[in-house]
Structure formats: structure tokens, C-alpha cells
C-alpha positions in Angstrom: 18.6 25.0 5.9 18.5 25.4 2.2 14.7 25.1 2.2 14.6 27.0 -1.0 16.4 23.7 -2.9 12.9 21.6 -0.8 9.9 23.3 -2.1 10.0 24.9 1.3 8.8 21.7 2.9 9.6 21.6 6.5 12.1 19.1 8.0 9.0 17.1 9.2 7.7 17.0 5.6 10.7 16.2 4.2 11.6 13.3 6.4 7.9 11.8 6.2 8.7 9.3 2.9 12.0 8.2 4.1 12.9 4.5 3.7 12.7 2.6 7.0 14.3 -1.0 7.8 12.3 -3.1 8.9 9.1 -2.3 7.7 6.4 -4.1 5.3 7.3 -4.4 1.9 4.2 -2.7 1.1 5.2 0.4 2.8 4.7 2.9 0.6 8.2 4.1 1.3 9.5 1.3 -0.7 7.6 2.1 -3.7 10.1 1.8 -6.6 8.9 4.5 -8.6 8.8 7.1 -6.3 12.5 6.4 -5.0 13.4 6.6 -8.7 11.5 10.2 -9.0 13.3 11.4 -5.3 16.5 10.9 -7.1 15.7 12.9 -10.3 15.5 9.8 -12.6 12.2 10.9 -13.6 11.9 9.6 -16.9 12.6 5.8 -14.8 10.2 6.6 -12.1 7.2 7.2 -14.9 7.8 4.0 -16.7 7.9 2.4 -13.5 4.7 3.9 -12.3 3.1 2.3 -15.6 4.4 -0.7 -14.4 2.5 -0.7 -11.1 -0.3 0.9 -11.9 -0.5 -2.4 -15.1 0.5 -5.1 -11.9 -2.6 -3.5 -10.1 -5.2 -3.4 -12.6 -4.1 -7.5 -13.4 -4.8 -8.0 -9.9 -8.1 -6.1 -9.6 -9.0 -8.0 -12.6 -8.4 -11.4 -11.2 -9.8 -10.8 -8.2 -12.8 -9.5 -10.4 -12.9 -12.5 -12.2 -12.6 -14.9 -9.5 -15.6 -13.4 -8.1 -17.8 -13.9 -11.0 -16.8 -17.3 -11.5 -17.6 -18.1 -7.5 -20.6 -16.1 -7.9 -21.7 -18.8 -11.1 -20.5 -21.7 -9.0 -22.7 -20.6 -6.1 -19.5 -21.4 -4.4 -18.4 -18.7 -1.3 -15.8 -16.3 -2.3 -13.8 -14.5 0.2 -13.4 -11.0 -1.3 -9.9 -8.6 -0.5 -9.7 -8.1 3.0 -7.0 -5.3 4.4 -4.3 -7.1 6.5 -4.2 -5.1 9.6 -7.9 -3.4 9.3 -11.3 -3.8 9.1 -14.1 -1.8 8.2 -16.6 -1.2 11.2 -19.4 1.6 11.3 -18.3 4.4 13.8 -20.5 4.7 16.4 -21.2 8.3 16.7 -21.1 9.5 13.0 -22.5 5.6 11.5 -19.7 6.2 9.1 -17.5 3.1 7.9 -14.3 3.6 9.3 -11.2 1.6 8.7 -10.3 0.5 12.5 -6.7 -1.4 13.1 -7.6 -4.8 14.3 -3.6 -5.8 15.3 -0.8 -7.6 13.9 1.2 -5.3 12.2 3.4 -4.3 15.4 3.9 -7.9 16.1 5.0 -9.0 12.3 7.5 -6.1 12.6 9.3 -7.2 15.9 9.4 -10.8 14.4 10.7 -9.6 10.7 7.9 -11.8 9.4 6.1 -10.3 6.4 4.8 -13.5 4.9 1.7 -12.6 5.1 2.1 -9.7 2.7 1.2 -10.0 -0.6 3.9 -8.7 -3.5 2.7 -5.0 -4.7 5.3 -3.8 -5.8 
């Protein structure tokens, strides 16, 4: 129904990015910018955008930068690490995958997202 006004996306597609309670807070679903832009406030959504895309380029960087400096220490330096995935070589193609290692289901039944860091 009134596909026309939905880029003829189908119901599936259209329903894919809605918000969800009780997820991560680094669902992409809660992306500020893009709720902004899915409610036609589009010149919002692309200063917004700037905004994340400047918090994640200050994080890169200091993650950059505490690298080099545990590198010049000769001290260890644990490097960004997914949350709820790990890279492992598939076995058949020798390709590294990203392979779910657990956790998430088990933060969402207890609400407790402390472990997530703040991305948006």
C-alpha cells in the first residue's frame, strides 16, 4: 500500500531500520543522523553525519596514537577488538571471516550494555 510514496521498497525493506527497544546503543537503528534524514530533516541529518563521521576519525586517531606510543614503549598494546566477534580463517575458503563468539543475546535479556562503548 502506497508503495509509490516508498521508493517501491517492500514492507520487508521498509521495516528493516526500524528502531527496536531494547537493543545496543550501537545499533545502527539508533543512529541519530539517519532518524533525522527518515523524518525529512535532511539538512539536520547531514550536519549530524559530520558530527559522527568527526567523533570517529578522533577515535581512530587515538587509538592510532596509543599504538605508536605502546609500540615506542615496547609496552603491549591491545588493539580494537569487536565486542561480540572475532576474526577466524574459514576453513574451507582460508578467508577471515567475522564469526560471533556470544554475548550479545545474553546483554540483551539483562538490559546491560556497559560494555558498549559511546558511538554515537
Amino acid at each position: 500500500k502506497h508503495a509509490e510514496n516508498m521508493y517501491y521498497f517492500s514492507e520487508l525493506a521498509l521495516t528493516l531500520n526500524a528502531p527496536e527497544n531494547g537493543t545496543a546503543p550501537t545499533d545502527s537503528r539508533w543512529r541519530p543522523d539517519q532518524r533525522l534524514m527518515e523524518n525529512g530533516r535532511w539538512d539536520e541529518a547531514n550536519v549530524e553525519k559530520q558530527r559522527l563521521e568527526e567523533k570517529q576519525r578522533l577515535s581512530r586517531k587515538r587509538r592510532e596514537a596509543e599504538a605508536a606510543r605502546a609500540t615506542e614503549d615496547g609496552t603491549p598494546y591491545d588493539p580494537y577488538k569487536p565486542l561480540w566477534f572475532e576474526r577466524k580463517k574459514d576453513p574451507v575458503t582460508q578467508e577471515l571471516a567475522h564469526v560471533y563468539k556470544g554475548g550479545y543475546w545474553e546483554s540483551k535479556e539483562k538490559q546491560d550494555w556497559s560494555l558498549c562503548p559511546d558511538i554515537f
